[in-house]
C-alpha positions in Angstrom: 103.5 84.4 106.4 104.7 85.0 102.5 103.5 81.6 101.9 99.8 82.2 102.9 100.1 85.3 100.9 101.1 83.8 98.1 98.4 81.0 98.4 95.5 83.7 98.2 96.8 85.3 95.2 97.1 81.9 93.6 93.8 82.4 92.3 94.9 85.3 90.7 97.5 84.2 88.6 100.7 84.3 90.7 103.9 83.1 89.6 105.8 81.2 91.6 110.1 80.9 91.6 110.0 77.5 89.6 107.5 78.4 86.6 109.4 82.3 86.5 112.7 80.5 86.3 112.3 78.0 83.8 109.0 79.5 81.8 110.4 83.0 81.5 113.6 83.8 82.9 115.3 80.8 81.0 113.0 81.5 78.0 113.3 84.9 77.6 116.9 85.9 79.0 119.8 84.3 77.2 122.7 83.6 79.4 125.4 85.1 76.2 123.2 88.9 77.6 123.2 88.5 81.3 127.1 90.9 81.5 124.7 94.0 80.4 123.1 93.9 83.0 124.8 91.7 85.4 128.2 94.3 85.2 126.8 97.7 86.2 129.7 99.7 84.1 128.3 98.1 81.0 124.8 98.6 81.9 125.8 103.1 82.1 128.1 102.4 79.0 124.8 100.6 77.0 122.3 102.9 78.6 124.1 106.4 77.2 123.1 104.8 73.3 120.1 104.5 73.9 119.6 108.4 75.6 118.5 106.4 78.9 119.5 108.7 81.8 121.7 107.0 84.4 123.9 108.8 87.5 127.1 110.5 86.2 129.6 108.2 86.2 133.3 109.8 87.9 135.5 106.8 87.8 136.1 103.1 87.5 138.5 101.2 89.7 139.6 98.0 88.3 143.1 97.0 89.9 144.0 97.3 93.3 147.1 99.1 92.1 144.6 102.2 91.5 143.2 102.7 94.8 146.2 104.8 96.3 144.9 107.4 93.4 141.4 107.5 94.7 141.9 110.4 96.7 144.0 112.7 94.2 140.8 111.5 91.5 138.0 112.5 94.3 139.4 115.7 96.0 137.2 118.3 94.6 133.5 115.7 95.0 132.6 115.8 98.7 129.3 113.7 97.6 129.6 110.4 95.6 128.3 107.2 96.1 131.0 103.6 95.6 129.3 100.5 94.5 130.3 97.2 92.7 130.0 97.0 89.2 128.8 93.5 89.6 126.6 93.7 92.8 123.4 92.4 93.8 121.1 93.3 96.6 122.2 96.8 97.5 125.2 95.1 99.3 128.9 96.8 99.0 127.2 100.0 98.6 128.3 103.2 100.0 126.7 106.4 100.0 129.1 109.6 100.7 127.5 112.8 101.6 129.7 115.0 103.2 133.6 115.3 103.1 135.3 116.5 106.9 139.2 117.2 108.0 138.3 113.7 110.1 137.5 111.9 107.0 134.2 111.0 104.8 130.5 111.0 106.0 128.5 108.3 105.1 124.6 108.8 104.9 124.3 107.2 108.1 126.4 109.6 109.6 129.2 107.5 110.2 132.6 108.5 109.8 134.6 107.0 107.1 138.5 106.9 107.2 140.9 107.4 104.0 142.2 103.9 105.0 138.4 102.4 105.2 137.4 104.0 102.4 140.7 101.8 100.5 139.5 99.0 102.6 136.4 98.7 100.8 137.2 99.3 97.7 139.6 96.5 97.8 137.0 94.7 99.1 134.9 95.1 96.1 137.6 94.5 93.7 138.2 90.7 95.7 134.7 89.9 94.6 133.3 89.8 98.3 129.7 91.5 97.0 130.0 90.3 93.3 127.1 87.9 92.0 129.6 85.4 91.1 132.0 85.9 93.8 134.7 86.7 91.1 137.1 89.7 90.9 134.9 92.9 90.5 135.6 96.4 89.5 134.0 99.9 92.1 132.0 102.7 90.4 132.6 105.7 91.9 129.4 107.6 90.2 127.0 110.7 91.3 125.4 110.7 94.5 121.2 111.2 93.7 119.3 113.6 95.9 115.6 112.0 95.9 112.9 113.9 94.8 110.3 115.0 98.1 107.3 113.0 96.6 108.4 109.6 98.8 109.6 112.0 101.7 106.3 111.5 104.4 106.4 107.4 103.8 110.4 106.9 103.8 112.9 106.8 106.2 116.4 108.2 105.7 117.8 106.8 102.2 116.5 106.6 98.8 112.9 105.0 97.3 113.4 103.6 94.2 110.9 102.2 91.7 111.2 98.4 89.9 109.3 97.6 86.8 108.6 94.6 85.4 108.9 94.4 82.1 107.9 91.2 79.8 108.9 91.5 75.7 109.4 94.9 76.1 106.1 95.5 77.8 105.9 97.3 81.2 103.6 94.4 83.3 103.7 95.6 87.0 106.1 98.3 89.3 106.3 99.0 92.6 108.2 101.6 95.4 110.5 100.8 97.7 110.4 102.7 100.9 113.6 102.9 103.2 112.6 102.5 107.2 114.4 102.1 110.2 114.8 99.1 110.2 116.3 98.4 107.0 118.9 101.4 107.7 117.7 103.7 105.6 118.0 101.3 102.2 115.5 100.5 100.1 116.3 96.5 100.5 112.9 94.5 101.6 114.7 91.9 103.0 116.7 94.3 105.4 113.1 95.6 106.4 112.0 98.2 103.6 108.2 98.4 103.0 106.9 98.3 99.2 103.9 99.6 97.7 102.2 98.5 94.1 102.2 101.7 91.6 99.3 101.4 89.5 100.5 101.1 85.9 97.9 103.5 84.2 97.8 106.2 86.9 100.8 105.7 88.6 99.3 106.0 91.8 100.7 103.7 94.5 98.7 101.0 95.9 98.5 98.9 99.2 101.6 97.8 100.9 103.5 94.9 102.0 106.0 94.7 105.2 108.1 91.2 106.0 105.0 89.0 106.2 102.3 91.6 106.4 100.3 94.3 104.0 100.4 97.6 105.6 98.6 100.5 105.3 101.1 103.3 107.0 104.9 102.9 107.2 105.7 102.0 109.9 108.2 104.7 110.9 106.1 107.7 109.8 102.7 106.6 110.3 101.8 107.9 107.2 99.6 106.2 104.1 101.5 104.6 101.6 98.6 104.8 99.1 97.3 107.4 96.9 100.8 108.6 96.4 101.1 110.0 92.2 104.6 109.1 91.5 105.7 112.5 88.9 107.4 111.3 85.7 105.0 108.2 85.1 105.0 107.9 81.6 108.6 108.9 81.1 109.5 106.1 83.7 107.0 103.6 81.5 108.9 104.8 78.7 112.7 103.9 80.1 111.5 100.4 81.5 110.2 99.4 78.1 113.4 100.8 76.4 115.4 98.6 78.6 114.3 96.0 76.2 115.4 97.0 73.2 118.8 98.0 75.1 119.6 94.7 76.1 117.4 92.1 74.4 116.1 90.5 77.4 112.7 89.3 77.7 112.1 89.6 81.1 113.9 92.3 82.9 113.5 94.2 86.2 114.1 97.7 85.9 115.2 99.9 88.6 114.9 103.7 88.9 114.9 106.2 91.2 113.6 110.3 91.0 116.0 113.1 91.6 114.7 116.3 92.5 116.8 117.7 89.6 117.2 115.3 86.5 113.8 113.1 87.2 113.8 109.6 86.7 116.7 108.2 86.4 117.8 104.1 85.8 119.7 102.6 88.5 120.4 99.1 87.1 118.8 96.5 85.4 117.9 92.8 87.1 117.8 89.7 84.8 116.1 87.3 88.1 113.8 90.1 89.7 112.1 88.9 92.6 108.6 87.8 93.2 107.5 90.0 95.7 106.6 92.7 93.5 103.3 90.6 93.3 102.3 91.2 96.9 102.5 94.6 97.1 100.3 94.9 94.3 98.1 92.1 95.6 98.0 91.0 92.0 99.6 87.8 89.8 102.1 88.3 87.6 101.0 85.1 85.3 97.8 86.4 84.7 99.7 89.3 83.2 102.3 87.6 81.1 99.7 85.6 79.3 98.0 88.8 78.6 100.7 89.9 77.3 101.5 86.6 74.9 98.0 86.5 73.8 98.3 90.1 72.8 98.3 90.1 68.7 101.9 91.7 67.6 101.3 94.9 66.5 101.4 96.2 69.7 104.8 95.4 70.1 106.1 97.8 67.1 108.2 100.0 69.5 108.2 101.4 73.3 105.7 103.9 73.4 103.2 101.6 71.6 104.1 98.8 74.2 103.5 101.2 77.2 100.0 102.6 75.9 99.2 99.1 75.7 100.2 98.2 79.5 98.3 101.5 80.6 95.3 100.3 78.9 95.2 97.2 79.9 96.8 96.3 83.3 95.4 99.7 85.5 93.5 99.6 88.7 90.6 101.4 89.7 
């Protein structure tokens, strides 16, 4: 169980939901900046300042009144992907990958109507997927084609990469790998598997699955470690500008690799989850206080910060 695991890394500094809510998250992340990264929209709008590269954006849909125009606004893009601006979890998410005289394609091949395609998007604008369960607005924004690196340990979908990253300092990352089971998304509570990216070499790790730490995914049988993730530093480089973009102390930062732009930022997570530690089999605690007890100077801007984290927090 999750709760074993978490018991044998207590000895190595793990940080449990209580002490990250109240030590750091509460700390660190004033409520007055959780819209920047909370509303998706003004997370692309904040990131294209700062030279952060982010999916193209095609359109915005903020009354319901402008859903009848989707199609005239879409006619020539027969690949896009529709998400909420305010979503959380990968949920309301739909990626389209083909366009047919029958209607859309989805990425799991399913056949999606003009009318269901409305449907949705009204269905995003009631709030139904929102974090707050108030009226949303859709993206409509570039569909990513992943780069081949992740292809032998993923099923389907796209990996994506989350970092950590306390006062501006990139502390731990890890992949997550679609499977079968989570239908191609890379969601670890739908059943995607993730792995620990060393931060100096940016090398992935050992894996955890549900309950378990895995060796192989478990669709493709191949090994999930020993993987060198392309882009490292760049990636470093974006998580511990995410910082300085929004001012929050303790961020999650989510990217993915397309096989033509590179890394590129997804969104941004003011409460990410814990789990990260168990793929890494390593505290996050342990890290963070490393980080506090670090004297200041090395905090004089991003690429300072990240030759810091590569010195300090790699694995052999």
């Amino acid at each position: 169980m999750l709760i074993k695991a978490y018991k044998t890394l207590a000895g190595a500094g793990a940080l449990g939901i209580n002490s990250r809510n109240s030590e750091y998250i509460m700390r660190c992340n004033p409520r007055s900046l959780f819209p920047l990264v909370d509303n998706k929209a003004m997370t692309k709008q904040l990131a294209v300042k700062y030279n952060i590269p982010t999916p193209e954006l095609y359109h915005v849909i903020e009354h319901h009144g402008d859903i009848s125009r989707i199609e005239k606004t879409m006619e020539n893009r027969n690949e896009f992907v529709v998400k909420p601006a305010r979503g959380a979890g990968g949920q309301g998410i739909i990626l389209i990958k083909d366009r047919t005289a029958e209607g859309l394609v989805t990425s799991s091949d399913r056949l999606l109507s003009t009318a269901g395609l409305h449907f949705h998007i009204s269905e995003i604008l009631s709030g139904i997927y929102s974090l707050s369960g108030l009226d949303d607005a859709a993206i409509i924004e570039a569909l990513i084609h992943p780069d081949s690196v992740f292809a032998s340990v993923s099923y389907s979908g796209v990996p994506d990469i989350r970092i950590v990253v306390y006062r501006g300092v990139p502390v731990i990352s890890m992949v997550r790998l679609p499977t079968k089971a989570s239908d191609g998304k890379a969601n670890l509570h739908r059943g995607a598997i993730a792995a620990g990216i060393d931060i100096s070499r940016g090398v992935t790790l050992s894996a955890v699955h549900h309950s378990s730490v895995v060796t192989r995914h478990p669709d493709t049988g191949n090994c999930v470690s020993g993987i060198e993730v392309p882009f490292w530093k760049e990636m470093l480089l974006i998580a511990a500008k995410a910082f300085d973009m929004t001012g929050l102390g303790y961020i999650g930062v989510d990217m993915v690799i397309d096989r033509s732009q590179g890394p590129v930022m997804l969104e941004l997570n003011a409460r990410p989850g814990l789990g990260i530690q168990l793929a890494n089999q390593a505290g996050l605690r342990t890290r963070l206080n490393s980080v506090d007890k670090t004297p200041p100077d090395i905090f004089a801007d991003p690429q300072t910060r990240i030759e810091w984290a590569m010195r300090t927090f790699g694995k052999e």
